[in-house]
C-alpha positions in Angstrom: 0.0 0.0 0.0 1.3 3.4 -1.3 1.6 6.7 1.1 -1.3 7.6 -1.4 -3.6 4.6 0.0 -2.3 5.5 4.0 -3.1 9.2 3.6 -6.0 8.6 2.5 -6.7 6.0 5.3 -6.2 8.8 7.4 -8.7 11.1 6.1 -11.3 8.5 5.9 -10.7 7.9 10.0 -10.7 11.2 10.5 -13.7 12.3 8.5 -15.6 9.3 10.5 -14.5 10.3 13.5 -15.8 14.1 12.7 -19.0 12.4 11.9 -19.1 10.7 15.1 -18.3 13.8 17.1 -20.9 15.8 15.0 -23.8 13.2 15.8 -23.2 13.0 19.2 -22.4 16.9 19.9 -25.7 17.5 17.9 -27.9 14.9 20.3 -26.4 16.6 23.1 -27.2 20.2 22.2 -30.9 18.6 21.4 -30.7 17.1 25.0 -30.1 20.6 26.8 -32.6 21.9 24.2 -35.4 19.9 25.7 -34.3 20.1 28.8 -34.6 24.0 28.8 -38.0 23.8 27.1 -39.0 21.4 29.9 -37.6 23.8 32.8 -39.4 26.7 30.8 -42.6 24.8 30.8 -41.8 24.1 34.7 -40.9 28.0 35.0 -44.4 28.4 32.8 -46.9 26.7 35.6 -45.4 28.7 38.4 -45.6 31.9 37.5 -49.2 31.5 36.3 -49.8 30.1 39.7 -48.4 33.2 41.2 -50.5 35.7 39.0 -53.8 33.2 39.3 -53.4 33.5 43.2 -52.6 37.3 42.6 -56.1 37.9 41.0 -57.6 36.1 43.4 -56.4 38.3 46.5 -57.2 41.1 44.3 -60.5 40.4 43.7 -61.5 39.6 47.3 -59.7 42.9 48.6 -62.1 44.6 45.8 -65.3 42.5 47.4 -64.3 43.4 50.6 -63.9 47.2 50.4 -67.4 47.0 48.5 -69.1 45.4 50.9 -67.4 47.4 53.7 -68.3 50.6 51.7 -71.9 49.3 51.1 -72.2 48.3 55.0 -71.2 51.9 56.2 -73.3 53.4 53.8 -76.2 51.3 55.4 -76.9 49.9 51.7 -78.4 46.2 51.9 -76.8 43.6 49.9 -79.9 42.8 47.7 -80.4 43.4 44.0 -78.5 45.6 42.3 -75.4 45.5 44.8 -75.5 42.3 45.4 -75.3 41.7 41.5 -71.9 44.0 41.3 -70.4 41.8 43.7 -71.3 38.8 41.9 -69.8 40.2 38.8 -66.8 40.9 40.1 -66.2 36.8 41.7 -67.4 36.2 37.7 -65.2 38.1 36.3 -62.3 37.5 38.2 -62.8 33.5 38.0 -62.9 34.5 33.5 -59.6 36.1 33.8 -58.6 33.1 35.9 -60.0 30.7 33.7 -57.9 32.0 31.0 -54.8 32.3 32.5 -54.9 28.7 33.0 -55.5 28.2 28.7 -53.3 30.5 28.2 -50.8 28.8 30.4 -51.8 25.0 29.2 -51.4 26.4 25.5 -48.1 27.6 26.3 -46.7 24.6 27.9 -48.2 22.3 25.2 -46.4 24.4 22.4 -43.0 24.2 25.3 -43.1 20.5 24.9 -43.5 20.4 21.3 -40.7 22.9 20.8 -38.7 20.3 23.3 -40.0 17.1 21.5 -38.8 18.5 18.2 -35.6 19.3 19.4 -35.2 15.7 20.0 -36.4 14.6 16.7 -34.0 16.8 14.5 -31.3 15.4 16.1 -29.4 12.7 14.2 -30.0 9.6 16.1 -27.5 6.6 16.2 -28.7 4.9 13.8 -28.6 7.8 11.1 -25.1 8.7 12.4 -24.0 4.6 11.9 -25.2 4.9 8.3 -23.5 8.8 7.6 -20.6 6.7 8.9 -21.0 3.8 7.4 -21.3 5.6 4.1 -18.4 7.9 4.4 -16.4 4.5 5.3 -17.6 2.6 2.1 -17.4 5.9 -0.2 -13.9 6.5 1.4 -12.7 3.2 0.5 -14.1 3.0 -2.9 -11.5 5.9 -4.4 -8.2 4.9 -1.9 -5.8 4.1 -4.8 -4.9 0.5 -4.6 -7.4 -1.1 -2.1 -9.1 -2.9 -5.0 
């Protein structure tokens, strides 16, 4: 075997080995990827908790000064009053109620941005074959092997 055939051995190993490296640093950048998308998705749930629990205490500081305001004013809680209260627990349990979608929604769309990460990313068997072909290829044109 010439120094033709050996130099080219070596560029075939070395262009495998790149392929290797490649495959395996791609997984791994798909693997923190996900990860973060998960920890975002984590991050996600708590805050919305936070702001839920936030409207909450906000809405029952508003039905509390309205009732203390209607109870000093000596207005009875009946009819029309009554109804403004009411709207207020309503509405505040709407803008709850949508928080929560718009927290699921966002979560859902975390984990697909997570799961597609994972997907994109060569797999084993897909970096075997790149390998596999740039091995066969590699030998095919070394001068002298056949």
């Amino acid at each position: 075997m010439g120094a033709a055939a050996v130099i080219s051995g070596l560029g075939l190993g070395a262009s495998i080995t790149g392929q290797l490296m490649a495959g395996a640093s791609q997984r791994s950048q798909a693997e923190r990827e996900y990860k973060a998308a998960e920890e975002a998705a984590k991050q996600e749930v708590v805050t919305t908790q936070y702001e839920i629990g936030k409207i909450r205490e906000q809405a029952k500081k508003t039905i509390g000064a309205g009732i203390a305001g209607y109870g000093r004013s000596g207005v009875v809680l009946e009819g029309s009053p009554l109804r403004q209260l009411v709207e207020t627990t309503q509405k505040s349990e709407e803008d709850v109620f949508w928080k929560e979608q718009n927290m699921r929604h966002r979560v859902q769309m975390l984990g697909l941005q997570g799961t597609s990460a994972l997907q994109a990313a060569p797999g084993m068997v897909q970096t075997g074959f790149n390998v596999g072909g740039t091995f066969l290829s590699g030998l095919a044109r070394m001068p002298g092997v056949w």
